[in-house]
ROKOLVEX-458648 format. One record per atom (N, C-alpha, C): x, y, z; residue in one letter. Coordinates in nm, 4 decimals, decimal comma, always signed. Layout:
N
{rec {X; Y; Z}; a}
...
# end
This chain:
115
{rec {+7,4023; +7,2491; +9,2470}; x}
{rec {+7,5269; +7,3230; +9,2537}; x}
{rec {+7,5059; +7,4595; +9,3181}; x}
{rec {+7,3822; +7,4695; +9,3326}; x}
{rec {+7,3795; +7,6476; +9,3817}; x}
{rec {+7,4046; +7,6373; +9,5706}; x}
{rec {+7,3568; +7,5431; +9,5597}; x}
{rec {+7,3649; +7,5171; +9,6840}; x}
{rec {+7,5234; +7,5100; +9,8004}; x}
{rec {+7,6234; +7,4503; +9,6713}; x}
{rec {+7,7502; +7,4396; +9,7007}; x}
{rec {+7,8137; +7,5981; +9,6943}; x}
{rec {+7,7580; +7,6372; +9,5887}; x}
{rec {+7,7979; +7,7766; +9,5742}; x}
{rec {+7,7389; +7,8928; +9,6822}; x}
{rec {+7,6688; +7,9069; +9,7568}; x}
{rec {+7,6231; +7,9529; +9,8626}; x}
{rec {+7,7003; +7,9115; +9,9843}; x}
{rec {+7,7456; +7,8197; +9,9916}; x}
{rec {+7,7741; +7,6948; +10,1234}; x}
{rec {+7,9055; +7,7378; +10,1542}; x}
{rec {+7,9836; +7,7451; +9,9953}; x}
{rec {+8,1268; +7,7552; +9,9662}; x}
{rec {+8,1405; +7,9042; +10,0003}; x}
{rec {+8,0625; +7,9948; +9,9169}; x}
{rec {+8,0540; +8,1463; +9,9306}; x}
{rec {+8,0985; +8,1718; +10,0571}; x}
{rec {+8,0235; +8,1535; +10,1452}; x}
{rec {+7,9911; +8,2335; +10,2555}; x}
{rec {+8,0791; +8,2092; +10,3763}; x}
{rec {+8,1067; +8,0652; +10,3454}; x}
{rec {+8,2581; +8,0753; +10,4139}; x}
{rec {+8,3497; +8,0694; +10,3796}; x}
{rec {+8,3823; +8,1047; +10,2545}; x}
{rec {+8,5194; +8,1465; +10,1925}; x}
{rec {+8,4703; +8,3587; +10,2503}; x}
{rec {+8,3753; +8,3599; +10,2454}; x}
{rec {+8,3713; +8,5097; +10,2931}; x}
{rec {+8,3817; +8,5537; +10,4468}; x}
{rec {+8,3682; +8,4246; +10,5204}; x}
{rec {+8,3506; +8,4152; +10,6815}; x}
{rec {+8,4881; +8,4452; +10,7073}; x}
{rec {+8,5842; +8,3375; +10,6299}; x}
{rec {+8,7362; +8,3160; +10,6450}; x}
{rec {+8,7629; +8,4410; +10,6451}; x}
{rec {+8,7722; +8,5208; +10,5092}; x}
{rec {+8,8176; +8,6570; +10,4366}; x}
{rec {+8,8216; +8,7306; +10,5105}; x}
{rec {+8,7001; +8,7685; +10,6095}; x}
{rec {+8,6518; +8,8413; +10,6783}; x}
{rec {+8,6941; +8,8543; +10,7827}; x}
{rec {+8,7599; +8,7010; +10,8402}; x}
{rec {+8,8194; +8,6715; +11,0175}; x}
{rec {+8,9733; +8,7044; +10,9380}; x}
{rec {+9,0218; +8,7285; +10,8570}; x}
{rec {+9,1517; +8,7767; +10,8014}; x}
{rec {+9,1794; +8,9319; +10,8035}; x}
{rec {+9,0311; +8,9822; +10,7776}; x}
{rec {+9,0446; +9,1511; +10,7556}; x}
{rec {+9,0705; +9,1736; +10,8968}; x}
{rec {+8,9825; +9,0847; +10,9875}; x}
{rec {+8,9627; +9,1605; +11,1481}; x}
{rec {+9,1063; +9,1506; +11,2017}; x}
{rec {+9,1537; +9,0199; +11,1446}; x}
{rec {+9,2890; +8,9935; +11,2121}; x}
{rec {+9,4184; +9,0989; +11,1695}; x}
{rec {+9,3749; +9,1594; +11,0650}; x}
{rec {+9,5160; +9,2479; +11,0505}; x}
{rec {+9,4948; +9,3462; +11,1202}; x}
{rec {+9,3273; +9,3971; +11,0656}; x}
{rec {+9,3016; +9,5126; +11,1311}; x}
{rec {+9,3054; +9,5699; +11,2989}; x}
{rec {+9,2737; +9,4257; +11,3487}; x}
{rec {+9,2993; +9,4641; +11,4614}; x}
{rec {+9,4764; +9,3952; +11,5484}; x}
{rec {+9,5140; +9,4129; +11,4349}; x}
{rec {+9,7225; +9,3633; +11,4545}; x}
{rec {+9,7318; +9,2061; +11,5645}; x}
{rec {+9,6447; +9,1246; +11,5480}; x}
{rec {+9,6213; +9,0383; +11,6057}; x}
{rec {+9,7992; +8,9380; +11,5780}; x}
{rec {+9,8344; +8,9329; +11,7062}; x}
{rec {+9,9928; +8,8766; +11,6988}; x}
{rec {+10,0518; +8,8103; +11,6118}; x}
{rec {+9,9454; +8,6860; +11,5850}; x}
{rec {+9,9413; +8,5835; +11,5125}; x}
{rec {+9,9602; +8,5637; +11,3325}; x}
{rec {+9,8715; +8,7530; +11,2967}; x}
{rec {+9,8955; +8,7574; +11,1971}; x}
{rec {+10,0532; +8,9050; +11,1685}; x}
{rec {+10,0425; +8,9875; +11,2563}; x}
{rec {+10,1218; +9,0918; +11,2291}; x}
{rec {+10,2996; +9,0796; +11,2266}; x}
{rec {+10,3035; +8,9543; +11,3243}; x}
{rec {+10,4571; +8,8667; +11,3623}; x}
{rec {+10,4761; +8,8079; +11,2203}; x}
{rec {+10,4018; +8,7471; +11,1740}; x}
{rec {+10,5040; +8,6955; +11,0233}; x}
{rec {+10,4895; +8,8383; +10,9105}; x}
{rec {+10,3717; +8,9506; +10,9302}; x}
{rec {+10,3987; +9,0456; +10,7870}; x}
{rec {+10,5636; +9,1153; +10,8073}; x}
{rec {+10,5836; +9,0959; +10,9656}; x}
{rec {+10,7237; +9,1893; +10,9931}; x}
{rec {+10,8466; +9,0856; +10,9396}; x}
{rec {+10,8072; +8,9416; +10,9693}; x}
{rec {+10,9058; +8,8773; +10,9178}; x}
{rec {+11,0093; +8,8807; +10,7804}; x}
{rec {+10,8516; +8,9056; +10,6736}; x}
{rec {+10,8081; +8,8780; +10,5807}; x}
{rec {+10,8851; +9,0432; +10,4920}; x}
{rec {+10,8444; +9,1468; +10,5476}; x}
{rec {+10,8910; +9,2235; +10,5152}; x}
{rec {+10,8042; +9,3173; +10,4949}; x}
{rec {+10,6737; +9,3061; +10,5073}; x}
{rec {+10,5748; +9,3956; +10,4486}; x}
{rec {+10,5432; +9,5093; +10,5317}; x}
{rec {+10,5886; +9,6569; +10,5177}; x}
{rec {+10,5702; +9,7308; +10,5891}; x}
{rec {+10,4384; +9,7696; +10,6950}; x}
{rec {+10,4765; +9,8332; +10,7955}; x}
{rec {+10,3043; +9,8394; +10,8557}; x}
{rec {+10,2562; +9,9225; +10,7839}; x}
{rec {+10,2851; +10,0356; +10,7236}; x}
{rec {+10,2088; +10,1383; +10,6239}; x}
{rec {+10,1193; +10,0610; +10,5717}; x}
{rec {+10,1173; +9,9607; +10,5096}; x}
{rec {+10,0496; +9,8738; +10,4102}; x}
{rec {+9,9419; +9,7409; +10,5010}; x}
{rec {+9,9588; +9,7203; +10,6126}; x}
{rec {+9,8598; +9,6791; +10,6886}; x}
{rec {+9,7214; +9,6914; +10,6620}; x}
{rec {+9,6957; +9,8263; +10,7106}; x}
{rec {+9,5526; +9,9057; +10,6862}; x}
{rec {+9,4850; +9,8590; +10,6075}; x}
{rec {+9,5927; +9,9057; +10,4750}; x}
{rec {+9,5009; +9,8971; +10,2862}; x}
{rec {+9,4772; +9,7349; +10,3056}; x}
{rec {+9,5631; +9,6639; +10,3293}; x}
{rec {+9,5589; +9,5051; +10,3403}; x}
{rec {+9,4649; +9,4633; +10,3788}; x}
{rec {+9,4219; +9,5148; +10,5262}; x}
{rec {+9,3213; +9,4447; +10,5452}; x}
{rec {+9,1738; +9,5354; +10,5139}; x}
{rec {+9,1890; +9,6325; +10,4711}; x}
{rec {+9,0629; +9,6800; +10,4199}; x}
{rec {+9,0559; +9,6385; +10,2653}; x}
{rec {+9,1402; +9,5335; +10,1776}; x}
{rec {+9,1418; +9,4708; +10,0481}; x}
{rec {+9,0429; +9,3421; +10,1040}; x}
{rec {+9,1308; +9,3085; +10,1759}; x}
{rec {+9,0503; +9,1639; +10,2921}; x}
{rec {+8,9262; +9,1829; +10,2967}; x}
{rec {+8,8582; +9,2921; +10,3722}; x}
{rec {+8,7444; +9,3416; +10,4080}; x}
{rec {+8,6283; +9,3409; +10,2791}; x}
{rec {+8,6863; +9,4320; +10,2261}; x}
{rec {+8,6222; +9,4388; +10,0388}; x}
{rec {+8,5606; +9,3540; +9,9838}; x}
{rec {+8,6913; +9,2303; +9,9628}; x}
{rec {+8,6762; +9,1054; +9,8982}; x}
{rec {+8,5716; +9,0287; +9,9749}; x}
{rec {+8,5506; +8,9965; +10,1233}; x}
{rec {+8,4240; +8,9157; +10,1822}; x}
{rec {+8,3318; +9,0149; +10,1631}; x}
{rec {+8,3368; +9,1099; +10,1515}; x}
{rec {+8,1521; +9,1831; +10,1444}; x}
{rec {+8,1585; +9,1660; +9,9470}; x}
{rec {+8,2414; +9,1536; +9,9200}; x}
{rec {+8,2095; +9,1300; +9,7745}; x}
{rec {+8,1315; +8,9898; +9,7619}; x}
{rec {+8,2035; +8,8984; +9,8077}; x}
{rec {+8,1843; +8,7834; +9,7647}; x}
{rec {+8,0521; +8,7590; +9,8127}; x}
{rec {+7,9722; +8,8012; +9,9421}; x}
{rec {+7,8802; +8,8066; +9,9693}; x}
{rec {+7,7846; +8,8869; +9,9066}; x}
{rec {+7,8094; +9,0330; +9,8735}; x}
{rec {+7,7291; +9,0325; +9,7793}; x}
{rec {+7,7036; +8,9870; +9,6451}; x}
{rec {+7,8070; +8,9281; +9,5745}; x}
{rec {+7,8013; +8,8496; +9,4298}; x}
{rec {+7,6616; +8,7478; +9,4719}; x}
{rec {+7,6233; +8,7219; +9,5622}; x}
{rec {+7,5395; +8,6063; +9,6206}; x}
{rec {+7,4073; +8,6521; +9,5322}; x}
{rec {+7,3793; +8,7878; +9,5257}; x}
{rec {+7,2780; +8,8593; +9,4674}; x}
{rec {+7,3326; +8,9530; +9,3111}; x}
{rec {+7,4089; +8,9470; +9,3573}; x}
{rec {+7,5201; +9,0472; +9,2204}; x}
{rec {+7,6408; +8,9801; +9,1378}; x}
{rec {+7,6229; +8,8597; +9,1128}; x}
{rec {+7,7034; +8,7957; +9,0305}; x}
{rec {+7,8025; +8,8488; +8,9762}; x}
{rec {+7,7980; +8,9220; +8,9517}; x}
{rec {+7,9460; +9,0111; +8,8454}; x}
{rec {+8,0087; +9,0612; +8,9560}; x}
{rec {+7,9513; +9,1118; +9,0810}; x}
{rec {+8,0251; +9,1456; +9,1985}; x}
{rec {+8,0857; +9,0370; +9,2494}; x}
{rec {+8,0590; +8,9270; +9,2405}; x}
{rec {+8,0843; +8,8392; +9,3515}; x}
{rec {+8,1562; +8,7199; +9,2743}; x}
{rec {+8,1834; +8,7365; +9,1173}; x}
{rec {+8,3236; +8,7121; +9,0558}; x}
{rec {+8,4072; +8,7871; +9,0576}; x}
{rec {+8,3628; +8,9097; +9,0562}; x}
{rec {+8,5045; +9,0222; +9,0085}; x}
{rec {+8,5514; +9,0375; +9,1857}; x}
{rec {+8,4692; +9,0105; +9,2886}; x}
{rec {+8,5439; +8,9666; +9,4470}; x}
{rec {+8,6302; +8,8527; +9,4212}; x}
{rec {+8,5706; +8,7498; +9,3980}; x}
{rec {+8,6520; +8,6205; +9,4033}; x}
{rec {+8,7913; +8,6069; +9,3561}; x}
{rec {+8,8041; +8,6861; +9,2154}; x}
{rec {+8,9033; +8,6703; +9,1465}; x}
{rec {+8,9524; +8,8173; +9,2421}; x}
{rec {+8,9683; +8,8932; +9,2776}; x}
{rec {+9,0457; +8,9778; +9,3835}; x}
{rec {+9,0922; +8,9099; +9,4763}; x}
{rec {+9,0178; +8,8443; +9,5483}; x}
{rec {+9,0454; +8,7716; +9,6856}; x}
{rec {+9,1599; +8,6670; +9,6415}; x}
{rec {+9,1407; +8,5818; +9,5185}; x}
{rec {+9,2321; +8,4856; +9,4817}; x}
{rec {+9,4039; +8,5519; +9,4684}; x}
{rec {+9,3362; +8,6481; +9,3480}; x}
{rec {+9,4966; +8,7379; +9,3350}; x}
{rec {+9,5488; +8,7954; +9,4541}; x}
{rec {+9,4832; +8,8278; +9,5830}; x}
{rec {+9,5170; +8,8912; +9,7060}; x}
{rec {+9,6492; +8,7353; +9,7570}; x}
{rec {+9,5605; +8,6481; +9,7620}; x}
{rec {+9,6330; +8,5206; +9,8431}; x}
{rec {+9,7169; +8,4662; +9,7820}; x}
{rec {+9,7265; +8,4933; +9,6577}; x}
{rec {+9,8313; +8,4146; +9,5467}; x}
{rec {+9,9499; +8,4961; +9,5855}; x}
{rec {+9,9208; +8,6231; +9,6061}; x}
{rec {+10,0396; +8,7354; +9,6244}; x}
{rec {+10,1060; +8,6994; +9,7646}; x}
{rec {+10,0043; +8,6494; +9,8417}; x}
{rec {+10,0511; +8,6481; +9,9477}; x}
{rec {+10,1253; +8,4937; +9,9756}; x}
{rec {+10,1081; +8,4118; +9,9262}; x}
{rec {+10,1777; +8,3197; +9,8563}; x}
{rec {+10,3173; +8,3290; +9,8199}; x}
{rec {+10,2906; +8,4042; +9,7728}; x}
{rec {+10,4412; +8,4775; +9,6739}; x}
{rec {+10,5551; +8,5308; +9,7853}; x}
{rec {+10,4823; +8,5939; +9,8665}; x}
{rec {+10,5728; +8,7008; +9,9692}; x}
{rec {+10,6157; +8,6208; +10,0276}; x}
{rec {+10,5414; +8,5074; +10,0843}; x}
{rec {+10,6133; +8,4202; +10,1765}; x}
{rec {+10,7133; +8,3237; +10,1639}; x}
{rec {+10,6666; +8,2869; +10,0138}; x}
{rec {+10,7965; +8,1720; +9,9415}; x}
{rec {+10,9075; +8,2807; +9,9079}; x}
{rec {+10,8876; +8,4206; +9,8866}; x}
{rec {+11,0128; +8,4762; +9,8841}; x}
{rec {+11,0701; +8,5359; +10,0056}; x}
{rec {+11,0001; +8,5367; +10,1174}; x}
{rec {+11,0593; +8,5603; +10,2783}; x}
{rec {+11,1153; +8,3822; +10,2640}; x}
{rec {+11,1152; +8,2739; +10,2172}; x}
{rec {+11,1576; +8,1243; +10,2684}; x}
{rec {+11,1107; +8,1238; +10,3637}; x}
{rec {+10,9589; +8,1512; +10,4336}; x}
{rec {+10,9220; +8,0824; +10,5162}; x}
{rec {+10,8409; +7,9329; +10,4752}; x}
{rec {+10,9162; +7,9089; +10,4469}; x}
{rec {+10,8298; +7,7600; +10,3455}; x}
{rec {+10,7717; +7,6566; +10,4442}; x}
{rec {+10,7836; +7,7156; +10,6240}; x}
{rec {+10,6725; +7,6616; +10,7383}; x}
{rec {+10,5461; +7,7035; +10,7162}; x}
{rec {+10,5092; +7,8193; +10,6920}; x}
{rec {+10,4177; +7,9185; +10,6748}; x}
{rec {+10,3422; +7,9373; +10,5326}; x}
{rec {+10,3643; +7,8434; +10,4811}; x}
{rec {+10,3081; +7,8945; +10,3639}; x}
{rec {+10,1658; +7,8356; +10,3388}; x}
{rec {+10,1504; +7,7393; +10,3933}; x}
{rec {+10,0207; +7,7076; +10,4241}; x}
{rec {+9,9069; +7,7738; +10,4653}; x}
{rec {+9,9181; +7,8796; +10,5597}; x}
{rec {+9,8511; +7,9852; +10,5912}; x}
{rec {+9,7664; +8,0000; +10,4665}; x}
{rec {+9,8552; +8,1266; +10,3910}; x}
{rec {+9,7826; +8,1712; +10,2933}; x}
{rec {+9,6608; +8,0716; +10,1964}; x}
{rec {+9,7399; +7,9904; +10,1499}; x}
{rec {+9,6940; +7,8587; +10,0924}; x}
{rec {+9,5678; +7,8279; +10,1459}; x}
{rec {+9,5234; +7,8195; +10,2994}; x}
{rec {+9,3967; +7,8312; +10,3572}; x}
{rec {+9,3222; +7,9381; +10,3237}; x}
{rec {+9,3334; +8,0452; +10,2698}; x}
{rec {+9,2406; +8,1282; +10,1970}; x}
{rec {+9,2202; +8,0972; +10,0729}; x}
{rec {+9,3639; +8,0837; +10,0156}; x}
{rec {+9,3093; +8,1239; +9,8828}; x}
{rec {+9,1942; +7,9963; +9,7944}; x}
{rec {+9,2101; +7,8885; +9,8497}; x}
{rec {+9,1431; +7,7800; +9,7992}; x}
{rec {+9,0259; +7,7710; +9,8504}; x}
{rec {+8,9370; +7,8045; +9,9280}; x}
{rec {+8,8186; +7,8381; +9,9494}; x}
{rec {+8,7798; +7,9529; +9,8372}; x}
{rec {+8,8749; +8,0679; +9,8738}; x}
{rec {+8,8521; +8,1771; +9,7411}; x}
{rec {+8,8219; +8,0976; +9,6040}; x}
{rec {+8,9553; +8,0287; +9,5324}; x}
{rec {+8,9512; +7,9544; +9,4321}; x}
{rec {+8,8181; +7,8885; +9,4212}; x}
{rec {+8,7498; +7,8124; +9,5302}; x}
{rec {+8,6640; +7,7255; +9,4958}; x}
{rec {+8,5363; +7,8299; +9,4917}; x}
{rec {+8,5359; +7,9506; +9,5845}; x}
{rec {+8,3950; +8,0417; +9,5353}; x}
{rec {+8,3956; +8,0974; +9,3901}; x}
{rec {+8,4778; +8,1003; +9,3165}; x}
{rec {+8,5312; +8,1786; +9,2072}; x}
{rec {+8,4601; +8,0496; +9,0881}; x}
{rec {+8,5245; +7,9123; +9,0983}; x}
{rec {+8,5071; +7,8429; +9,0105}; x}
{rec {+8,3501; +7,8138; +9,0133}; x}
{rec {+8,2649; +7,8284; +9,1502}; x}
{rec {+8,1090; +7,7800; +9,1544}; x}
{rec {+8,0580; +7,9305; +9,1178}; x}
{rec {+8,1006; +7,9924; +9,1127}; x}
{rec {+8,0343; +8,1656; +9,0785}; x}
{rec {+8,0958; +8,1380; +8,9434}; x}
{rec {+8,1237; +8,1044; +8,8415}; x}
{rec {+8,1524; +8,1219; +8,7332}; x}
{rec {+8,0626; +8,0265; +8,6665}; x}
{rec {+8,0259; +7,8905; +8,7319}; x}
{rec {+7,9872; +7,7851; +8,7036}; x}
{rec {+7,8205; +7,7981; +8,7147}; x}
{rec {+7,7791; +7,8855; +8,8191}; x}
{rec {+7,6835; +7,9245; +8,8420}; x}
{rec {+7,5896; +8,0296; +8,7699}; x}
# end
């Protein structure tokens, strides 16, 4: 199992990570639905430096266990929220997106706990 938990880790932190770059750097793809959605650009930044956080967390939990649950379960609550925003924008095309994070998250969380 450690093995899954490393495997799982690191690209649930790869993902996280190609999420921070993508806000941070207002990449179309992601900045066109936060405007949809409603989420001010003020709040971009912090967003994706939460993004950012959470993959260097989860990567370091790799060595720091208590870090790299108390990432996981951030990263989860990050995508659940973001979950949330979107079923309450009714983009119910889009909601899948998020869902692609957070269940990699979910699954580093449950092998870091298990681990």
């Amino acid at each position: 199992m450690a093995l899954a938990h490393i495997i799982v880790t690191v690209a649930a932190a790869l993902w996280v990570g190609f999420s921070a770059y993508s806000i941070l750097t207002r990449a179309a793809f992601v900045v066109e639905p936060l405007t949809e959605y409603g989420v001010p650009r003020s709040w971009w930044p912090w967003l994706g430096a939460a993004k950012a956080a959470g993959a260097l967390g989860l990567l370091v939990g790799l060595f720091v266990p208590v870090v790299g649950v108390a990432a996981a379960i951030g990263v989860v609550l990050y995508f659940t929220g973001a979950v949330v925003t979107v079923l309450r924008a009714r983009s119910y095309k889009t909601v899948a997106y998020p869902v692609m994070y957070l269940v990699p998250a979910a699954a580093a969380l449950v092998l870091g706990v298990l681990a």
